[in-house]
C-alpha positions as CSV (number, residue, x, y, z in Angstrom):
1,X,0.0,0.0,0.0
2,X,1.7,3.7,-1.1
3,X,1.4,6.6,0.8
4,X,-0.1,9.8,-0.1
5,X,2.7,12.0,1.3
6,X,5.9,10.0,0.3
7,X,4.6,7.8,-2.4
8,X,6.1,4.6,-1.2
9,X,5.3,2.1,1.2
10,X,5.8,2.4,4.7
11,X,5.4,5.1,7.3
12,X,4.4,8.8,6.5
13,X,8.0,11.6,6.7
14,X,7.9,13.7,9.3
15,X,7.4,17.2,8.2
16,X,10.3,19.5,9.9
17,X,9.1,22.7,10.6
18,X,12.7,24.2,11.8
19,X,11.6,24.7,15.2
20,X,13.8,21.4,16.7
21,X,10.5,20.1,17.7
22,X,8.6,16.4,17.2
23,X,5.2,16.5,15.1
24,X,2.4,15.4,16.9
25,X,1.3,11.9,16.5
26,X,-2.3,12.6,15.8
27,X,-3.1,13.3,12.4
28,X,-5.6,16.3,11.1
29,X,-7.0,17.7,8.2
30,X,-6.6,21.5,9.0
31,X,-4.5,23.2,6.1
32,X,-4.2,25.7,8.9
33,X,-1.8,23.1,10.8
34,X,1.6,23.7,10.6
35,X,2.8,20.1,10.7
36,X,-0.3,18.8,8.6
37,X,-1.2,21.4,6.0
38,X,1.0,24.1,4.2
39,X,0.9,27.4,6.7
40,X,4.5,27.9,6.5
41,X,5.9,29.6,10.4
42,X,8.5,32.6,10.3
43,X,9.1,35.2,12.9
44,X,8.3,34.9,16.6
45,X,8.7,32.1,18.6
46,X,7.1,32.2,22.1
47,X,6.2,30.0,25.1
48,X,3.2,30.4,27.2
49,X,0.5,29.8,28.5
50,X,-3.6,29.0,27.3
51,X,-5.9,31.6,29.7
52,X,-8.8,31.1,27.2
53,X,-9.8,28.1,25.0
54,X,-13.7,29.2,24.5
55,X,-13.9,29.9,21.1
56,X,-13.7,27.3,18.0
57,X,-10.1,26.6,17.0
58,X,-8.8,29.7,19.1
59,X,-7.0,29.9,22.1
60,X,-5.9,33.2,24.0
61,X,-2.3,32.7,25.0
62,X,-0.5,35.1,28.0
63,X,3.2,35.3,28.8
64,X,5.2,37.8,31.2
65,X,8.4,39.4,30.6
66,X,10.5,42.4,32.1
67,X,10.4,45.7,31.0
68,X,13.2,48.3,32.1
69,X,12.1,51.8,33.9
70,X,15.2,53.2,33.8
71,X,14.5,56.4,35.6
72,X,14.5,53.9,39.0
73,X,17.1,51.2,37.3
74,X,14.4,48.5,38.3
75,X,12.5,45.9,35.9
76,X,8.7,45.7,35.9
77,X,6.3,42.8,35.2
78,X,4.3,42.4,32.0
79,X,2.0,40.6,30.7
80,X,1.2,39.7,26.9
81,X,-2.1,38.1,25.1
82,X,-2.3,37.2,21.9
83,X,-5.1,34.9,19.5
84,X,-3.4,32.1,18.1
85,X,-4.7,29.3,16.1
86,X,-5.6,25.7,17.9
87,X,-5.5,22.9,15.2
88,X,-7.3,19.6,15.8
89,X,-4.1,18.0,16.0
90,X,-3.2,20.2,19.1
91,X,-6.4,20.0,21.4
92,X,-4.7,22.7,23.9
93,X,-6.9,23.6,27.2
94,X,-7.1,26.5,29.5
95,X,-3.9,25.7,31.6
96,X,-1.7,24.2,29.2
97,X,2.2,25.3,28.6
98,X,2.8,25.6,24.7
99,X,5.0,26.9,22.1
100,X,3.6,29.1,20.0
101,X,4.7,30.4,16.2
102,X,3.8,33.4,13.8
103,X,2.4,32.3,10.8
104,X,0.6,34.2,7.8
105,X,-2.2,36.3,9.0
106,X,-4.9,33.7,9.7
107,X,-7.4,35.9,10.0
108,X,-7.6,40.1,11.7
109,X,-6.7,39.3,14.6
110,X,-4.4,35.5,14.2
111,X,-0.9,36.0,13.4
112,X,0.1,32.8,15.5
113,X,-0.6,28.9,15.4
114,X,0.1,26.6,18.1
115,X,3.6,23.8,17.2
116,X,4.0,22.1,20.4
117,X,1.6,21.3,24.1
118,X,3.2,20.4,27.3
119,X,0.1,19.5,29.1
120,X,-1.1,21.0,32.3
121,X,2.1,23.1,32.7
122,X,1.9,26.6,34.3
């Protein structure tokens, strides 16, 4: 039996994305997915993690840094949120540590798609 994606028998190639990271083992059908369709990821690269998983195939993702005041030579706490794109493949949930990548515009407000889930991280 051949293969679609390598056109010889045996086991599917892993697609490498360039991130040094392992494609998922579930399959999907979303030409949105970075590992199973053709959205090509460039840019950013962040870790964080899923405060919102509500709406369908979206997932708000939050992650702090430091920002320098340097009137008082001190660092401050911040906090950033952006929409990113939750495959099928992916399944992330409110709670969950992942890796996120810019992409395309998805649509106005997605500019990122989820590559990796460490589940139930904080």
């Amino acid at each position: 039996m051949k293969n679609e994606k390598t056109g010889k028998a045996g086991k599917a190639k892993e697609k490498d994305i360039g991130l040094g990271l392992t494609q998922p083992k579930e399959a999907c059908e979303d030409p949105k997915c970075a590992w199973h369709g053709k959205l090509a990821v460039r840019g950013r690269v962040f870790r964080g993690n899923v405060k919102s998983a509500k709406a369908h195939n979206t997932v708000i993702v939050e992650w702090g840094y430091h920002r320098l005041i340097r009137k008082y030579q001190r660092y401050e706490r911040r906090k950033s949120y952006v929409t990113v794109h939750n495959p099928p493949c992916m399944k992330a949930n409110e709670g969950d540590s992942v890796v996120i990548a810019e992409c395309r515009p998805l649509s106005k407000t997605k500019n990122f798609v989820i590559v990796n889930v460490e589940r139930g991280r904080k």
